[in-house]
N, C-alpha and C positions, 0 to 999 in steps of 0.2 A: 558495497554493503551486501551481507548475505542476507539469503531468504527470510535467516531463523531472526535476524536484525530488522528487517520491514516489517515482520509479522509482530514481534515484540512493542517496537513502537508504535504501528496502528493499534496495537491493545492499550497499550500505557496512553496514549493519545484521547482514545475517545473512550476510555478506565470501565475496558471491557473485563467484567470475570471469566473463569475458563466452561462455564454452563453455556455462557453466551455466544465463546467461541464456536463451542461444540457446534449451537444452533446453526452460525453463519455456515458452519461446514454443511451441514443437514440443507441449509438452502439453496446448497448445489448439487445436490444431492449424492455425496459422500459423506459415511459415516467416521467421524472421527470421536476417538475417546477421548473425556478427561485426561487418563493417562499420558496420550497422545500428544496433545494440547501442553501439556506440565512439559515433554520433556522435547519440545521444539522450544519452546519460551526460556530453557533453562541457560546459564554459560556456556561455553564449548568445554569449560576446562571440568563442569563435572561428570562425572561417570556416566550418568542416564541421561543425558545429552543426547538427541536424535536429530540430525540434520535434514530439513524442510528442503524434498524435491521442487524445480523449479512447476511439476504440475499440481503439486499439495498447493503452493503460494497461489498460482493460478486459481485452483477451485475455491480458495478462500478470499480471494478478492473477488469472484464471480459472486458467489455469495454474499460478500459486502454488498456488491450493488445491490442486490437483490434486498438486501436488510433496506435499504439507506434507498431505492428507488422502486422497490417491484420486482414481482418476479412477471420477466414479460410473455407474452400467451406463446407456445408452441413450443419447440424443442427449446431447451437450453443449449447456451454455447457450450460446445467443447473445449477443458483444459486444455492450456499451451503445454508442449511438451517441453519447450525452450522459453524461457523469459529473460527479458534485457530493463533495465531502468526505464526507458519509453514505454515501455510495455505497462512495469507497474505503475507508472506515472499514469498513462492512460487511464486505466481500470483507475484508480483514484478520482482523479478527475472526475467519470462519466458517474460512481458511486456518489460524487459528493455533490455533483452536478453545477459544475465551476468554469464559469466564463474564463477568458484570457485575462482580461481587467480587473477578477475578484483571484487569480493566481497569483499574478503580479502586486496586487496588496499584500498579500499574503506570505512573498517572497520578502517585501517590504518589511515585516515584521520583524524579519530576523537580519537587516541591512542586505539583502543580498538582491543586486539592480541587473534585471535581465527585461530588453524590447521586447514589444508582442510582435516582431519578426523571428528574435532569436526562440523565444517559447514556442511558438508555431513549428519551430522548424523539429522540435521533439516530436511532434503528433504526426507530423508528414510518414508517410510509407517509405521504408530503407531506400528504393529504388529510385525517389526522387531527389531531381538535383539539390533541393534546398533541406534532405534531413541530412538532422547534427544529433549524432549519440550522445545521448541525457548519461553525463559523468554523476558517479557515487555524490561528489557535493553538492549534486542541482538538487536528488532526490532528498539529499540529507537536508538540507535546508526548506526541501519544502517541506516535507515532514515537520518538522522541529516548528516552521511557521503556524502548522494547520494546529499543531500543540497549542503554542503561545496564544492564537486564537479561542480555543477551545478553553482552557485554561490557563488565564494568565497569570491569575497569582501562583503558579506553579513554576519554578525554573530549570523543571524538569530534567537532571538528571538519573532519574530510576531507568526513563528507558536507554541509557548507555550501556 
C-alpha cells in the first residue's frame, strides 16, 4: 500500500473533510494546505497528483493520535523519516486505543483470522526474534475492518 492509499482510507474511513485533515496536520504541528490535502487524496494517474512522503504520513498519524487521544504534555514525537506497515499499524492502534482482542475482532469482520501471538509479533521491535513484517494485506484488511466497523452499511468502495 502507498502512503497516498493509507491516508485516503483513514479519510474515507472515519468520512473526514479536507478542513479536518488540514487540522489533524496542524496537531503536529505542520502546516499543511487544503491544496495539499486534495492533491495526496487524488489518483496517481491525474496530473496534480502529489506523492505523501513517508514523514508527511508519519506527521498525520501523529496528529491522528492526538485528535483521537490528546496531545501529550512536553515535546511531541519526532516524524519517522522511514515508515513500514508496523509502523502505521502501530500509530493506528495507539490513536484508536485498541487492545489485541478488540484488533482481532476487527480482523474478524472482514474474515481474515490471525493469533494474538501472530498480531503481537507486528508490534515487537525489528531486532527481536519473534517480529514478523506486517504485509500490505494485514494492513489492508485492517483498515477495511475498522471501516466496516465504523460504517457498516457502507461497502466501501470509494476508498479503493
Amino acid at each position: 500500500m502507498t502512503n497516498n492509499d493509507i491516508l485516503r482510507r483513514v479519510r474515507y474511513t472515519f468520512d473526514l473533510k479536507d478542513n479536518e485533515m488540514v487540522e489533524i496536520f496542524s496537531l503536529a504541528e505542520f502546516n499543511a494546505t487544503e491544496e495539499q490535502v486534495a492533491a495526496w487524496l487524488k489518483k496517481e494517474e491525474d496530473d496534480t497528483f502529489i506523492k505523501l512522503s513517508d514523514t508527511e504520513l508519519a506527521i498525520f498519524l501523529n496528529g491522528f493520535i492526538n485528535l483521537k487521544r490528546g496531545k501529550r504534555e512536553g515535546e511531541q514525537p519526532k516524524p519517522e523519516d522511514a515508515l513500514n506497515n508496523n509502523m502505521v499499524f502501530q500509530k493506528l492502534r495507539i490513536a484508536l486505543n485498541l487492545k489485541a482482542e478488540e484488533i482481532l475482532e476487527i480482523l474478524q469482520l472482514v474474515d481474515f483470522r490471525l493469533s494474538k501471538h501472530e498480531l503481537s509479533a507486528f508490534f515487537r521491535k525489528p531486532d527481536n526474534k519473534h517480529y514478523r513484517e506486517c504485509k500490505d494485506q494485514i494492513l489492508r484488511n485492517f483498515l477495511l475492518g475498522v471501516q466496516r466497523q465504523l460504517r457498516p452499511n457502507d461497502n466501501g468502495s470509494a476508498a479503493e
